[in-house]
C-alpha positions as CSV (number, residue, x, y, z in Angstrom):
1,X,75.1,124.1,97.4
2,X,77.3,121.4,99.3
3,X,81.6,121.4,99.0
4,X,82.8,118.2,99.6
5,X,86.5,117.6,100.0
6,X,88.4,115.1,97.9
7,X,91.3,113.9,99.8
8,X,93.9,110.7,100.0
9,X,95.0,110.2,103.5
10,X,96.2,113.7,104.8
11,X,96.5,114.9,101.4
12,X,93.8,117.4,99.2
13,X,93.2,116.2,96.0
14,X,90.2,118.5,95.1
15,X,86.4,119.1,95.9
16,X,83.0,117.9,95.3
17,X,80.8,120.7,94.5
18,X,76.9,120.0,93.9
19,X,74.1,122.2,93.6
20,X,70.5,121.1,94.2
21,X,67.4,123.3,92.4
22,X,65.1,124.9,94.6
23,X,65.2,125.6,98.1
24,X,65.4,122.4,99.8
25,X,68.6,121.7,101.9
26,X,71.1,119.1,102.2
27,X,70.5,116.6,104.8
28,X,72.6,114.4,107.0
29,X,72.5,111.8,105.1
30,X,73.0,113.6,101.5
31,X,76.3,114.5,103.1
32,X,76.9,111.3,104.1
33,X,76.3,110.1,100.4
34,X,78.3,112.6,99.2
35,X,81.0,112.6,101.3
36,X,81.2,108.5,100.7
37,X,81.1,109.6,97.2
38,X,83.7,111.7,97.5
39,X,86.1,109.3,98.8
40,X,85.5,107.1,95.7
41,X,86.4,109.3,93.1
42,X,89.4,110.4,95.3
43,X,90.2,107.0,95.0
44,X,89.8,106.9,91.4
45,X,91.3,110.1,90.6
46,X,94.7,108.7,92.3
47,X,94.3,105.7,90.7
48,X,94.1,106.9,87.7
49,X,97.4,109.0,88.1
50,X,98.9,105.9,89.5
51,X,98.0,104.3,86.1
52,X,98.8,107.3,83.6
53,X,102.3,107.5,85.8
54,X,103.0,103.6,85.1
55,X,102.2,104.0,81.2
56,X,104.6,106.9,80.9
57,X,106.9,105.2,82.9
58,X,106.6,101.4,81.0
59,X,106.8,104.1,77.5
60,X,110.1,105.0,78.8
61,X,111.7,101.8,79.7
62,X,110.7,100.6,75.8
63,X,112.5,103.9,74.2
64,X,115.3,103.0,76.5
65,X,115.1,99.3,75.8
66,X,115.1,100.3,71.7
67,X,118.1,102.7,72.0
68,X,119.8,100.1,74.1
69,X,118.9,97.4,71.2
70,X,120.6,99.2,68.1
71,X,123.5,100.4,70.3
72,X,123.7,96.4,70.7
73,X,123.1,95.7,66.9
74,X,125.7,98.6,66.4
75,X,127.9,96.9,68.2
76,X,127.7,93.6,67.0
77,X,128.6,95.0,63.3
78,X,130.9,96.7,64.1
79,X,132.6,93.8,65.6
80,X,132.5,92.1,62.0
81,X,134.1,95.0,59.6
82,X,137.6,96.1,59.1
83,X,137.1,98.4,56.4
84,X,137.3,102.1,58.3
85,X,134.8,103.7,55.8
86,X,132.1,100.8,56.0
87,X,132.5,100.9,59.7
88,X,132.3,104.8,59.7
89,X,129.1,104.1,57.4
90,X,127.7,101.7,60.5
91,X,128.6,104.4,62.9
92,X,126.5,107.1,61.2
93,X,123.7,105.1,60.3
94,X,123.1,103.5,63.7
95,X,122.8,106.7,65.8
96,X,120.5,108.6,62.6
97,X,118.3,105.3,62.0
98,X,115.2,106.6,62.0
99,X,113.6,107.7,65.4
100,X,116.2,105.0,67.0
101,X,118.7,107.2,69.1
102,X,116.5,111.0,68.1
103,X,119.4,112.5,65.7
104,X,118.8,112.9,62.3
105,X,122.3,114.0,61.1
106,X,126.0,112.8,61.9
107,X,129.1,113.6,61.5
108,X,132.9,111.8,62.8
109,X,135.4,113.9,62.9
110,X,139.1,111.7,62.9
111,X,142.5,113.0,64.1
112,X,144.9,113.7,61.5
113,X,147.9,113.5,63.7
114,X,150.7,114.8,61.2
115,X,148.5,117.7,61.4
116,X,147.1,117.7,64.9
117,X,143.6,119.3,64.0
118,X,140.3,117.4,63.2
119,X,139.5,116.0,60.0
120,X,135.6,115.6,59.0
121,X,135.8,112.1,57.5
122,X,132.1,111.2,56.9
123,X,128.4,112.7,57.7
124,X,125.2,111.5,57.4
125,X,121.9,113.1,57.2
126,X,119.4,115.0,55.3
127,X,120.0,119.0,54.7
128,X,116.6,119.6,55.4
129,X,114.0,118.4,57.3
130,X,111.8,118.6,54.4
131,X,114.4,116.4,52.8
132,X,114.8,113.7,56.2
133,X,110.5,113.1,56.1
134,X,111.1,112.6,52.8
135,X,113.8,110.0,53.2
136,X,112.7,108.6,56.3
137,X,108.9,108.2,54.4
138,X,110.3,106.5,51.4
139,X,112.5,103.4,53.2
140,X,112.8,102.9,56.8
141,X,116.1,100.8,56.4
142,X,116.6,97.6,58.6
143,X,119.7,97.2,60.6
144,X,119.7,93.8,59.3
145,X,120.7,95.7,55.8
146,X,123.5,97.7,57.2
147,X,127.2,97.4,55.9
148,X,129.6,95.2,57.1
């Protein structure tokens, strides 16, 4: 049997290990081979972390980009409606649509000031999540559809 180290640089990244039948032993030049060998797939190994990293990374920056997109379309309507229960209605469905923002219910609470406490004004959302796959399966609403 021959242990060959993987290694980057200074750093370990795992072993070879190879076992030949019989009794013959490993040569100079097998080690040689191997150890050559060795440095390829230590090569690859990173290299393939480099690339899994990157995907997960560029997967990131596209959720990010997304949210970033309907908080800009959110926006954008609301800067077109005056009515405070169409623009509540905007609110809601912009941070529930679909996998946009990751909530699936909503609620605004509003200031009732001759009171001073919190008034629920308007929520959004399924009461169960059998209900939401249900909703969500059904439509997937465009933002293009959205009150104004």
């Amino acid at each position: 049997m021959a242990v060959v180290p993987l290694h980057l640089a200074e750093r370990a990244v795992g072993v070879l290990s190879v076992a030949r039948r019989g009794s013959r032993s490993f040569r100079t030049d097998d080690i040689e081979l191997l150890t050559a060998f060795a440095q390829t797939v230590a090569i690859a190994i990173e290299n393939a972390r480099l690339f899994r990293e990157k995907e997960r990374l560029a997967v990131e920056e596209l959720l990010r980009l997304r949210k970033l997109s309907i908080l800009s379309e959110i926006g954008s309507i609301m800067q077109g409606t005056m009515q405070v229960d169409s623009l509540l209605h905007v609110v809601l469905t912009g941070v529930t649509y679909g996998a946009g923002l990751g909530f699936n219910r909503a609620m605004l609470l509003l200031v009732d000031e001759a009171r001073q406490i919190l008034r629920g004004r308007m929520g959004v959302g399924p009461s169960s999540g059998d209900e939401a796959a249900a909703v969500w399966g059904r439509s997937r609403p465009s933002p293009a559809r959205w009150p104004r």
